[in-house]
Backbone as JSON Lines, residues from 0, in Angstrom:
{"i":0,"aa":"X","n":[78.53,29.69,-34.61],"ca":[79.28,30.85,-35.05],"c":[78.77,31.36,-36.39]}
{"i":1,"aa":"X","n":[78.17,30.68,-37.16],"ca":[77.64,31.19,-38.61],"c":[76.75,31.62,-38.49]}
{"i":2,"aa":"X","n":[75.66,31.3,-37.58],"ca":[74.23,31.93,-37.39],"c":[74.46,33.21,-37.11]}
{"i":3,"aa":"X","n":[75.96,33.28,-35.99],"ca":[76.06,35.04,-35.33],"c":[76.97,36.11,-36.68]}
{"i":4,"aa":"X","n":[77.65,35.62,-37.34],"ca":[78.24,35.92,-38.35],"c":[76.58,36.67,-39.47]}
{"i":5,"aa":"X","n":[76.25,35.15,-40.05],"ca":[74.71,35.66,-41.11],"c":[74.09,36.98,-40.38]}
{"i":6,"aa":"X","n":[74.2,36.53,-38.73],"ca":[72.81,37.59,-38.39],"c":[73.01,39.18,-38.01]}
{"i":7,"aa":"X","n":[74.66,38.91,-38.09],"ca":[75.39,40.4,-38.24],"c":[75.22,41.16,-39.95]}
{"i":8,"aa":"X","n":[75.09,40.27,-40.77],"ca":[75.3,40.47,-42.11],"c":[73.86,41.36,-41.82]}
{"i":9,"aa":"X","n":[72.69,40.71,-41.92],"ca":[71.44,40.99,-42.08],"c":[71.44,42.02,-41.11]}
{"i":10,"aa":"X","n":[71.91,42.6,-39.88],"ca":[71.63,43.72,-39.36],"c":[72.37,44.7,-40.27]}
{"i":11,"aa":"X","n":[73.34,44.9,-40.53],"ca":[74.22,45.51,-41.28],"c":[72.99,45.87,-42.52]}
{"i":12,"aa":"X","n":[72.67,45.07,-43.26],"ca":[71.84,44.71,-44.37],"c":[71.15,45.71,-43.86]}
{"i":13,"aa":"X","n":[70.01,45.28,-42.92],"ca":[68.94,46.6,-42.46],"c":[69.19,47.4,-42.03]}
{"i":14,"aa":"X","n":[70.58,48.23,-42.03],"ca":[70.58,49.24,-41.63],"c":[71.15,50.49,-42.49]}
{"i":15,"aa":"X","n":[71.15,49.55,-43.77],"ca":[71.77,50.31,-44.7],"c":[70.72,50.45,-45.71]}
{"i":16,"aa":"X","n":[69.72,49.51,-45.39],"ca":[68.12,49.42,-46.2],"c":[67.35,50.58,-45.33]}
{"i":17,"aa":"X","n":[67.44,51.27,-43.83],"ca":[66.77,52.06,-43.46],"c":[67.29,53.32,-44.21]}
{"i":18,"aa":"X","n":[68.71,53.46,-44.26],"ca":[69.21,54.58,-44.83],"c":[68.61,55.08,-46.28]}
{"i":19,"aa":"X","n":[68.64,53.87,-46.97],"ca":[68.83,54.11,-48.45],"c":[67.17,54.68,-48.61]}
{"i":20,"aa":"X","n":[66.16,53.32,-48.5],"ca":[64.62,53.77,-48.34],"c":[64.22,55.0,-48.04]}
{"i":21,"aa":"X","n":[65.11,55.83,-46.81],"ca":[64.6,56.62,-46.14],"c":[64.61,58.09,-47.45]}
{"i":22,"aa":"X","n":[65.91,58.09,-48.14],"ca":[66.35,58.83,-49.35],"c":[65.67,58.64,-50.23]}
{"i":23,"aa":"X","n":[65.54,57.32,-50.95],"ca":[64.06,57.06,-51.72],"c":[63.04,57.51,-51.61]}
{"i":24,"aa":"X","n":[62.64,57.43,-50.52],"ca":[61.1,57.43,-49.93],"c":[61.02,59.14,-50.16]}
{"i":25,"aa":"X","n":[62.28,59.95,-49.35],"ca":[61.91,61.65,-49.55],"c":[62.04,61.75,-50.76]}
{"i":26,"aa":"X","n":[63.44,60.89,-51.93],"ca":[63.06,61.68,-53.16],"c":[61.59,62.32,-54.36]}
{"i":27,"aa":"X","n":[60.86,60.35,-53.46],"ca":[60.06,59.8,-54.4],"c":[58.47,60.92,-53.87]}
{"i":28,"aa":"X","n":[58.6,61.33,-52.88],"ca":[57.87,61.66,-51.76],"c":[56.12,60.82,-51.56]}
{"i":29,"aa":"X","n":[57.36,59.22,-51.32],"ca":[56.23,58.69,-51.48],"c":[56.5,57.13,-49.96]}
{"i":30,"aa":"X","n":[55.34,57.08,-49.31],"ca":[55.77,56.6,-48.25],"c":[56.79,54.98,-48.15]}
{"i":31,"aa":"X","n":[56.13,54.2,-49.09],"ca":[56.44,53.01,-48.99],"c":[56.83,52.99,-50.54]}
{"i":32,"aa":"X","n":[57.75,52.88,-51.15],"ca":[58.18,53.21,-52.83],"c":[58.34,51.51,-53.41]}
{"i":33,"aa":"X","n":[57.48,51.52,-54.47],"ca":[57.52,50.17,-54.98],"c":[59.17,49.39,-55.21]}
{"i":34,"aa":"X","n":[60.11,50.49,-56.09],"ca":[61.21,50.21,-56.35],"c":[61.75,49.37,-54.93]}
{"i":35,"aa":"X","n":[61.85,49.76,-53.63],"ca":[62.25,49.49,-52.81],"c":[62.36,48.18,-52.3]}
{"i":36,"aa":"X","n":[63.08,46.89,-52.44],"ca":[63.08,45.72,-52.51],"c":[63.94,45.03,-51.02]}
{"i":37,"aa":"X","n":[65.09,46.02,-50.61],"ca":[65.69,45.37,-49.79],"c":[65.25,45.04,-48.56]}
{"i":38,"aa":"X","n":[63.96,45.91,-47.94],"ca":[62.77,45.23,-47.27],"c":[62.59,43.93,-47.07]}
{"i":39,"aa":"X","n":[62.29,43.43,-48.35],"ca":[61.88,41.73,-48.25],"c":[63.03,41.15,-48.19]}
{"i":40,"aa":"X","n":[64.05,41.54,-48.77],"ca":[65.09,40.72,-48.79],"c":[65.41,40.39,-46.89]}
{"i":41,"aa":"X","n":[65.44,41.35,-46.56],"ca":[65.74,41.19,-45.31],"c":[64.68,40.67,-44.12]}
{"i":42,"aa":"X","n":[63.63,40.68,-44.2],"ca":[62.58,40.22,-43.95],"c":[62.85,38.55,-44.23]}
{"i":43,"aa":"X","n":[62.9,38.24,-45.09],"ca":[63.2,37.12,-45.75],"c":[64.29,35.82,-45.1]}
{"i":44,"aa":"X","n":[65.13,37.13,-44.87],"ca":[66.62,36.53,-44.33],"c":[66.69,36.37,-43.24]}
{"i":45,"aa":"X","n":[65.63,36.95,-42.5],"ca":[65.36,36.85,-40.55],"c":[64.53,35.43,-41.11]}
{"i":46,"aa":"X","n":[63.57,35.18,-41.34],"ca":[63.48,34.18,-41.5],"c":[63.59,32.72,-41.46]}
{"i":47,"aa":"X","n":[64.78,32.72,-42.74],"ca":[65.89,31.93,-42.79],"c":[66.38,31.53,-41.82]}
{"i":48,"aa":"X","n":[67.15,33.17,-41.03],"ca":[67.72,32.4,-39.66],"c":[67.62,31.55,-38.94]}
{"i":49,"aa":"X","n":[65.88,31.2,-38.64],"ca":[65.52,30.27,-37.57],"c":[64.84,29.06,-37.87]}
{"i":50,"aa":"X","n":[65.12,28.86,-39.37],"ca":[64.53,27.39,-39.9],"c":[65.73,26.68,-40.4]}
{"i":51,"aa":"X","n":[64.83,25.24,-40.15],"ca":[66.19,23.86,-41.01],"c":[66.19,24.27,-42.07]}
{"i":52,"aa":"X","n":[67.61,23.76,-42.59],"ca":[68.08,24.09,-44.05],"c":[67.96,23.17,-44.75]}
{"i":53,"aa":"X","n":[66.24,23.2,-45.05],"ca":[65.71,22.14,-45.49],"c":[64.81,23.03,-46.62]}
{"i":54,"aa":"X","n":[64.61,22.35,-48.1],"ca":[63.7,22.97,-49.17],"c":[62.29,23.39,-48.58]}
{"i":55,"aa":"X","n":[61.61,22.07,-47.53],"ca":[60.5,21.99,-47.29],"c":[60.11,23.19,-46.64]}
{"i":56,"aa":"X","n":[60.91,23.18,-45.81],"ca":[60.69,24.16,-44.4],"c":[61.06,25.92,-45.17]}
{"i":57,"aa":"X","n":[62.38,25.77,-45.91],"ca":[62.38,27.04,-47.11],"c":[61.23,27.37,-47.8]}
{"i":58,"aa":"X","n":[60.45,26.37,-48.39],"ca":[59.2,27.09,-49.08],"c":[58.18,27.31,-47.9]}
{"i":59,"aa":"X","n":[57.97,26.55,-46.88],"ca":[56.79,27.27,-46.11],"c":[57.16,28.5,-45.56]}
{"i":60,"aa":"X","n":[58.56,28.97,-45.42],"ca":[58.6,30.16,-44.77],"c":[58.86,30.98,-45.38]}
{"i":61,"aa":"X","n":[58.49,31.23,-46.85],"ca":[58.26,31.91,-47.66],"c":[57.35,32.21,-48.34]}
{"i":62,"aa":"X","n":[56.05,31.6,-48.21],"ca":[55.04,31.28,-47.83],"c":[54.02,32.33,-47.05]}
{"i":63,"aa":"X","n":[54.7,31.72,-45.55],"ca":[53.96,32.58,-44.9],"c":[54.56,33.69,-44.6]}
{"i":64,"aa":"X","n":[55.91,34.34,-45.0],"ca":[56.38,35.75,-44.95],"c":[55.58,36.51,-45.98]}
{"i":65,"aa":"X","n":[55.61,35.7,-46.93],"ca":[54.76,37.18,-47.8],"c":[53.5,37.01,-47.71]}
{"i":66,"aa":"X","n":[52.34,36.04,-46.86],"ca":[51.64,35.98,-46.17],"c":[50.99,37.28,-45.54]}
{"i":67,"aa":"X","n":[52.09,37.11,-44.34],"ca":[52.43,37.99,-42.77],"c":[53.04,39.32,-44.11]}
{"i":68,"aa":"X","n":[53.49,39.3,-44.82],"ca":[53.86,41.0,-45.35],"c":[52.97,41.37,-46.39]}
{"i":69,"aa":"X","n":[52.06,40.77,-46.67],"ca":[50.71,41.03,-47.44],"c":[49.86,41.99,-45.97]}
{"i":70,"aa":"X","n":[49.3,40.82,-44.92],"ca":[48.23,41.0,-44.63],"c":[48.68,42.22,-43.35]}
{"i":71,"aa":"X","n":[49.99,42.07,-43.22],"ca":[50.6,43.02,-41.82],"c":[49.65,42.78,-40.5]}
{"i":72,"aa":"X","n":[50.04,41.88,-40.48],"ca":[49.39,41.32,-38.71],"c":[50.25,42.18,-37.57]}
{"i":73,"aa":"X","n":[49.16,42.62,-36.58],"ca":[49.63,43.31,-35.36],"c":[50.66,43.0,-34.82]}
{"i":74,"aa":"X","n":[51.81,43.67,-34.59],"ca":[51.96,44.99,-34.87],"c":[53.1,45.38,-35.7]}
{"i":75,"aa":"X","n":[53.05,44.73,-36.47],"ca":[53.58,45.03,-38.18],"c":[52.82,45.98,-39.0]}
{"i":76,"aa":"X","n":[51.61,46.17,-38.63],"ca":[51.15,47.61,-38.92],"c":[51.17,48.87,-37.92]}
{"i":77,"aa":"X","n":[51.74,48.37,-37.28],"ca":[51.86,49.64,-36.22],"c":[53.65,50.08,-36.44]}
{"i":78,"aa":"X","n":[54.02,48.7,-36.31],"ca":[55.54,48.92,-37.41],"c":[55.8,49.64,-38.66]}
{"i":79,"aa":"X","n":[55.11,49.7,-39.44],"ca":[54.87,50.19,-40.95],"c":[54.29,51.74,-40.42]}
{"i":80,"aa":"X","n":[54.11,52.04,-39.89],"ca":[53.81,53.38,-39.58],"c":[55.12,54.76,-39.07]}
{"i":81,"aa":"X","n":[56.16,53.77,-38.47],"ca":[57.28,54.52,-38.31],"c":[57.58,55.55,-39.42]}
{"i":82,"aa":"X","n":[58.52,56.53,-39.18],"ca":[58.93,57.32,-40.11],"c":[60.28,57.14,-41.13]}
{"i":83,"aa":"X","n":[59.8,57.34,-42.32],"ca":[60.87,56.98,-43.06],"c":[61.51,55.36,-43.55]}
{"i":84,"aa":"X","n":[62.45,55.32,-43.18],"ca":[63.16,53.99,-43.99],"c":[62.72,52.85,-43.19]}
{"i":85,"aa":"X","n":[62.54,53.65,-41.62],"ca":[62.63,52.49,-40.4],"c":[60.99,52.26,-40.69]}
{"i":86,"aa":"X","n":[59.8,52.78,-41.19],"ca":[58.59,52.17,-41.31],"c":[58.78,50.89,-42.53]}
{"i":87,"aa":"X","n":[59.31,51.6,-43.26],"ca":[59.4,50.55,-44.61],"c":[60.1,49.2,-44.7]}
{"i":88,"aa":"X","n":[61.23,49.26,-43.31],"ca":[62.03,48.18,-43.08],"c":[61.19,47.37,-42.02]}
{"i":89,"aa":"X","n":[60.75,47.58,-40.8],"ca":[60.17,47.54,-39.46],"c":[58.92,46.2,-40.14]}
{"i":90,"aa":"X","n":[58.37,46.39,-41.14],"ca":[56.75,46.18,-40.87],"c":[57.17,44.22,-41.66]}
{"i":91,"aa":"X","n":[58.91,44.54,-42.31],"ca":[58.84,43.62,-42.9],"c":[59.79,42.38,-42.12]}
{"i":92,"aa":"X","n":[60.64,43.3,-41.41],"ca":[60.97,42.71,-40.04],"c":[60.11,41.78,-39.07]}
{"i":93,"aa":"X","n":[59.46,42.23,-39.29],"ca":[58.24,41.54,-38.33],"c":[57.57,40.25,-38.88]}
{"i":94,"aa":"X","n":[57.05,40.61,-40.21],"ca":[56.98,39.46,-40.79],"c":[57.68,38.38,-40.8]}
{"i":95,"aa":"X","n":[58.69,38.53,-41.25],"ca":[60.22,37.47,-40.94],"c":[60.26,36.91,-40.01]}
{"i":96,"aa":"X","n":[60.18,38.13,-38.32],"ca":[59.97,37.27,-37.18],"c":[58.75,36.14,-37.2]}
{"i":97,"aa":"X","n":[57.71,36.22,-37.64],"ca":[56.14,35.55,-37.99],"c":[56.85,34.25,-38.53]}
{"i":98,"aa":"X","n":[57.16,34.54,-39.86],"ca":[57.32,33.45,-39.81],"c":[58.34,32.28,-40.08]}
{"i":99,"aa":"X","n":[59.07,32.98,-39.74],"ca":[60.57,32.31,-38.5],"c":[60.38,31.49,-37.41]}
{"i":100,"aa":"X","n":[59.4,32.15,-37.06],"ca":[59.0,31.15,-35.49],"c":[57.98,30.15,-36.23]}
{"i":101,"aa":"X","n":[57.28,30.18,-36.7],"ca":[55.75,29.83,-37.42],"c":[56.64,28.89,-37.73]}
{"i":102,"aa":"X","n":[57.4,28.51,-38.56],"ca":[58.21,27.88,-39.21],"c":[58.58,26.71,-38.83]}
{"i":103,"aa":"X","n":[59.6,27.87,-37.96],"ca":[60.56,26.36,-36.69],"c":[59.8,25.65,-36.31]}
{"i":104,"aa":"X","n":[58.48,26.28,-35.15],"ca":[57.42,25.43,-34.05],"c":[56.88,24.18,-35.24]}
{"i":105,"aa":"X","n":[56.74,24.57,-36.49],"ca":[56.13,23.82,-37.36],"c":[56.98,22.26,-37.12]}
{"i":106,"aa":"X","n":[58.37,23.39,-37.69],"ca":[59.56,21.86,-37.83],"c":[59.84,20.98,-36.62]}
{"i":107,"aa":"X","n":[59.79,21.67,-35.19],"ca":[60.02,20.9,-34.47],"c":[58.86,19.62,-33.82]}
{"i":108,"aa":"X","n":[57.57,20.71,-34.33],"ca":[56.45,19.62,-34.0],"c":[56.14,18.43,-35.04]}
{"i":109,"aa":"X","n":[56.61,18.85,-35.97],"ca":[56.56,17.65,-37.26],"c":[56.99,16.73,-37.76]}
């Protein structure tokens, strides 16, 4: 029940990060705006979701999220191309998914 609770938070979260970015992004008229942080946060927090709540397993999947949101592996750059808030949120989404799974498969094989 907490996982479905957190993972309502974090949609909520990104959907109020597509909004806001998207206003940023036209004020700034600039595609991807440095100020713009709640991206990773949420990126971050998909993450989280699917690893032990363990330090170890916390630093590798933080790790390889800003990894995967450095290098934008396919199709997290095809994600990042959307328009507006949903490119700026999307590409970091993905990452999260990366390495969320990357993560777990790690923990469970280890």
């Amino acid at each position: 029940m907490e996982l479905f609770r957190l993972s309502l938070i974090v949609i909520v979260i990104f959907l109020v990060g597509v909004i806001v970015s998207t206003i940023v992004s036209n004020e700034e008229r600039n595609s991807d705006p440095s100020k713009v942080v709640i991206d990773e946060w949420v990126g971050m927090w998909i993450a989280l979701l699917m690893i032990p709540n363990e330090w170890l397993w916390l630093g590798i999947a933080f790790i390889l999220f800003r990894i995967f949101d450095i290098v934008k592996v396919y199709p997290a750059n095809r994600f990042e191309r959307l328009p507006g808030g949903w490119g700026i949120m999307m590409d970091d989404v993905v990452a999260g998914l990366y390495a969320g799974v990357i993560t777990q498969a790690a923990a469970l094989f280890l």
